[in-house]
C-alpha positions as CSV (number, residue, x, y, z in Angstrom):
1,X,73.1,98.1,104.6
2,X,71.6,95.1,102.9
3,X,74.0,95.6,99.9
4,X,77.1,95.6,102.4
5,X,75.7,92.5,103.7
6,X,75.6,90.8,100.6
7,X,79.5,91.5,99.3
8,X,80.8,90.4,102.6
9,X,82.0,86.5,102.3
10,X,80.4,83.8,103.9
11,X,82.5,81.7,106.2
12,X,82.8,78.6,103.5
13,X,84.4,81.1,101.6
14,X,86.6,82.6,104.2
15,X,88.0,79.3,105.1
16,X,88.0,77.8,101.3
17,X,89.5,80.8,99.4
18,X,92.5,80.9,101.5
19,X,93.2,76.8,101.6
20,X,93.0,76.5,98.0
21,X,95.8,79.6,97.7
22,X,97.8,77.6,100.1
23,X,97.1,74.2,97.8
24,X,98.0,75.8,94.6
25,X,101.3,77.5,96.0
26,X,102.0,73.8,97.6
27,X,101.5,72.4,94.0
28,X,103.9,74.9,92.3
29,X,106.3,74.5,95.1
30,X,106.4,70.6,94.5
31,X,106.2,70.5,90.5
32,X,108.9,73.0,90.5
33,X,111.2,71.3,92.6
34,X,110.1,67.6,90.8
35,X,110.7,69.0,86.9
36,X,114.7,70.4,88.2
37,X,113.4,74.2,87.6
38,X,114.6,74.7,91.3
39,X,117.8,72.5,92.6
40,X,116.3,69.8,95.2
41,X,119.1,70.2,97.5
42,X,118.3,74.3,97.9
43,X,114.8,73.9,98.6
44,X,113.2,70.6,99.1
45,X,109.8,69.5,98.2
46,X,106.7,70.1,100.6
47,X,106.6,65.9,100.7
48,X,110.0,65.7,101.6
49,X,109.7,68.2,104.0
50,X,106.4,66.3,105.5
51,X,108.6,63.2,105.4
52,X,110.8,64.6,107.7
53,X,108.3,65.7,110.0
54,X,106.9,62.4,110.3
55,X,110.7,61.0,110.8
56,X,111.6,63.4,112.7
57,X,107.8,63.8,115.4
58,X,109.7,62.4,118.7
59,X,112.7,64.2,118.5
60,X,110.7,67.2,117.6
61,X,108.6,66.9,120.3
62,X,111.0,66.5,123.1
63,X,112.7,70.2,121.5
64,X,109.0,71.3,121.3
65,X,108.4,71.0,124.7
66,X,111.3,72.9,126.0
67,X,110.8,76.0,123.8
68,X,107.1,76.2,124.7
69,X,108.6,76.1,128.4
70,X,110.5,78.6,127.9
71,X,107.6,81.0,125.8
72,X,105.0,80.4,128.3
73,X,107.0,81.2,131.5
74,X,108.7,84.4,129.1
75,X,105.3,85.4,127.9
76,X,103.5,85.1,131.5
77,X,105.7,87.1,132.8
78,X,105.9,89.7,129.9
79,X,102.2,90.0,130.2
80,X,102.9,91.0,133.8
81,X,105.4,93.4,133.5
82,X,103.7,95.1,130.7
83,X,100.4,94.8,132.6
84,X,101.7,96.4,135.9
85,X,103.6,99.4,133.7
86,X,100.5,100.1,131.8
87,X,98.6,100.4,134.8
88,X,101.6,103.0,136.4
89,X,101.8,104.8,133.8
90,X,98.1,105.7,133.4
91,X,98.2,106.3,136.9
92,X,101.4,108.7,137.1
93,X,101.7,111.1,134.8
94,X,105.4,111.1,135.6
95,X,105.8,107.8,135.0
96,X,104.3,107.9,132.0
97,X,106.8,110.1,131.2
98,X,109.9,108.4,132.2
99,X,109.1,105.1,131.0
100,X,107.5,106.1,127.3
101,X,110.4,106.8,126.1
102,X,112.5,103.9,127.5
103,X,110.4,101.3,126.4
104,X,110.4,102.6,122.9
105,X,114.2,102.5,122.9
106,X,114.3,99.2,124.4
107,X,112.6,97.7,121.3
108,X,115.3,99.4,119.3
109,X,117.7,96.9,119.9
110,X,117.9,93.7,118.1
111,X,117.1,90.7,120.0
112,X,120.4,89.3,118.2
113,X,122.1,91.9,120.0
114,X,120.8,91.3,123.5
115,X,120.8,87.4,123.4
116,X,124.9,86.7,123.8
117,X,125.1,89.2,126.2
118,X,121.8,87.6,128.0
119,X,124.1,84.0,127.7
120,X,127.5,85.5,129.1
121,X,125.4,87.2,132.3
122,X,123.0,84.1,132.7
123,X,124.8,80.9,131.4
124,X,123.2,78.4,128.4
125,X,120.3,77.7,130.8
126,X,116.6,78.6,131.7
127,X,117.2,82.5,132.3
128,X,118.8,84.1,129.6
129,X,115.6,82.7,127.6
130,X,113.0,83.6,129.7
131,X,114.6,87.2,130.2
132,X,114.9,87.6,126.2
133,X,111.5,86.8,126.1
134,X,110.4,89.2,128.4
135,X,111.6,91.7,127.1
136,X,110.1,91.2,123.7
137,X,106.3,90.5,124.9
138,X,105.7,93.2,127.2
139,X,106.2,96.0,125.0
140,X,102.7,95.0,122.9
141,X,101.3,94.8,126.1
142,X,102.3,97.8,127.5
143,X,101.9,99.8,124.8
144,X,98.3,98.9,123.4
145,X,96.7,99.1,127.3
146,X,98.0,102.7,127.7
147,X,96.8,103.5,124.6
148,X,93.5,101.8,125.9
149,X,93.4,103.2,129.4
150,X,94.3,106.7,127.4
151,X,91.5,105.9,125.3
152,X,88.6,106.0,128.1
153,X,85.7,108.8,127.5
154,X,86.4,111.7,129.7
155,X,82.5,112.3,130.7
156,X,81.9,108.7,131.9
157,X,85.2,108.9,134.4
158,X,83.9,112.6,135.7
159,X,80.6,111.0,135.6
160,X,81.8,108.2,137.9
161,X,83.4,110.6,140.5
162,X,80.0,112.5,141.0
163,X,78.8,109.1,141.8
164,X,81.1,109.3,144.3
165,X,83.0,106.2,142.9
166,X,86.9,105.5,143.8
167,X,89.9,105.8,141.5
168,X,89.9,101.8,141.8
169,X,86.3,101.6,141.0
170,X,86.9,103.7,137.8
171,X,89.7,101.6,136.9
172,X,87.7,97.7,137.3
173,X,84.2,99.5,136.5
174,X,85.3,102.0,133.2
175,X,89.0,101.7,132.3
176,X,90.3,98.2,132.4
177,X,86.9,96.7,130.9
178,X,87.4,99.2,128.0
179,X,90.9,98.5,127.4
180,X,90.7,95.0,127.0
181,X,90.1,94.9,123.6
182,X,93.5,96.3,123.3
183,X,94.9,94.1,125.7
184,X,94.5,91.3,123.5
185,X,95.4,92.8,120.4
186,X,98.7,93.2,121.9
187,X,98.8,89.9,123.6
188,X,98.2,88.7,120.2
189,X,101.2,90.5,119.1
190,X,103.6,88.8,122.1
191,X,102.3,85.6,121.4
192,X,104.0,85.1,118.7
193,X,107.0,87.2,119.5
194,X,107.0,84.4,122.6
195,X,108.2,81.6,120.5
196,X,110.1,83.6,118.1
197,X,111.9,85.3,120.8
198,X,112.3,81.8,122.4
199,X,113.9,80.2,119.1
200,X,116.3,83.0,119.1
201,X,117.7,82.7,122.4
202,X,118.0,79.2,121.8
203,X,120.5,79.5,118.7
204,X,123.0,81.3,120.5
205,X,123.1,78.7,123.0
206,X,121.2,75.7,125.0
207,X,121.2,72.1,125.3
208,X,117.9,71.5,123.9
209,X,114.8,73.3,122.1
210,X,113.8,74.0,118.4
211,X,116.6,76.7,118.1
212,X,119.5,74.1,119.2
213,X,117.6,71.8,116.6
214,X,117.8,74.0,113.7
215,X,121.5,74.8,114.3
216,X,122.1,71.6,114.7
217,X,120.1,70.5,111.4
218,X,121.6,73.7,109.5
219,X,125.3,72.6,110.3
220,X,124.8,69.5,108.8
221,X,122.6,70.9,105.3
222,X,119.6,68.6,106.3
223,X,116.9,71.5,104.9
224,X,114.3,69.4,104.9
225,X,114.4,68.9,108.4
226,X,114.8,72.7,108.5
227,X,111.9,73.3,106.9
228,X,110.3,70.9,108.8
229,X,110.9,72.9,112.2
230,X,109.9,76.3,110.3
231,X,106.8,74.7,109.8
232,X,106.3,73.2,113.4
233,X,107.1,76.8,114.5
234,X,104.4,78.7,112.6
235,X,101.9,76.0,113.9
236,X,102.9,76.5,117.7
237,X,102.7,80.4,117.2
238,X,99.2,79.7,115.5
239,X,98.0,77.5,118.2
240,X,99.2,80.5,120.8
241,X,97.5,82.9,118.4
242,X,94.6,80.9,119.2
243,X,94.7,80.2,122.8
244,X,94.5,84.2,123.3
245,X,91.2,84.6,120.7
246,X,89.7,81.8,123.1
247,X,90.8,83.7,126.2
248,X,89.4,87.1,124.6
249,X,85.8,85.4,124.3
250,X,85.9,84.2,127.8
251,X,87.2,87.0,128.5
252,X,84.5,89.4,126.9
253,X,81.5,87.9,126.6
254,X,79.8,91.3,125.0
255,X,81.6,91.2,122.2
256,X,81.1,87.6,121.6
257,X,77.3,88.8,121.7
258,X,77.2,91.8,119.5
259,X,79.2,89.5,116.6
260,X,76.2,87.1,117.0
């Protein structure tokens, strides 16, 4: 055990090995761009591409805000939808059976499909986006607490019911308490698919929001600005990312313990 101990990194190392990847790839990426070996007006260089954040941070933020609108309400609601299927399903076997296979097939289709049909049903506004985003969150959702709920030890549920506890005991006391570790690792998943999602619906149509921005950007061959939103994007599905670990601790406080 002590020898395990020792060959797993400290956290300096966790945080410095990566950031100095990143630095060295930044360096390339800027010398090579600098010395001609790539053409500047293909790829820019990371400053220009920071440049253009900078130049760009108001009207960035006003496209910012609408798109994280849009993921939030999408991703609240996906995280509903999944939640309440998740819960059916472990509670009818027959629904179980019906749905399984429909929500597989439903992340068959490409989002690029579904979007223009989404905007000739719904118009360029709210609802098309929210509903694209729906259906791309709850899947993770759905699908990791079932396998949770699935998961649950036999023994402790018939234990339980020669306590004399109800089904709706079992389910706050045994199931949904051990599933929630899956919860999140699928809620993970849909956070980013939130502002993905979210960006997608917005290319195909919209009056504002980092999709109309890119489009807008692309038509014009400003790819420093492009990169600049690609960037802004990653950061906002990061931040989500990280909103959900915080949740998760508040969430479940054991586990918070055991990794101290």
């Amino acid at each position: 055990m002590a020898a395990t101990g020792a060959n797993e990194p400290t956290h300096t190392r966790r945080i410095a090995v990566p950031a100095v990847t990143v630095a060295v790839l930044l360096v390339a990426w800027e010398l090579a761009v600098r010395m001609g070996i790539v053409p500047n007006f293909l790829l820019p260089s990371p400053t220009q591409v920071v440049a253009a954040l900078v130049s760009d941070a108001p009207l960035l933020a006003s496209h910012a805000a609408t798109t994280i609108v849009e993921a939030t309400l999408g991703l609240g609601i996906g995280v509903v939808v999944g939640f309440a299927a998740a819960v059916l399903m472990d509670r009818f076997e027959t629904v179980y059976l019906a749905l399984d296979p429909l929500i597989t097939i439903s992340q068959t289709i490409p989002t690029v499909a579904i979007a223009p049909l989404l905007v000739l049903w719904f118009g360029y506004g709210l609802a098309p986006k929210v509903i694209l985003i729906v259906l791309t969150t709850f899947f993770p959702v759905a699908v990791s607490l079932v396998s949770g709920f699935r998961a649950t030890d036999p023994d402790v549920i018939d234990l339980m019911r020669t306590m004399g506890a109800s089904d709706l005991q079992i389910f706050t006391q045994v199931k949904l308490p051990g599933a929630l570790e899956h919860l999140f690792s699928g809620l993970r998943i849909s956070a980013t698919y939130a502002i993905v999602g979210a960006v997608i619906s917005e290319w195909l149509g919209g009056f504002s929001g980092l999709g109309v921005y890119m489009t807008r950007v692309r038509k014009s061959f400003a790819y420093d600005r492009m990169f600049a939103v690609i960037i802004l994007i990653s950061v906002m599905s990061l931040a989500l990312m990280r909103l959900v670990d915080v949740l998760e601790r508040v969430c479940m406080p054991w586990k918070r313990a055991e990794q101290e």
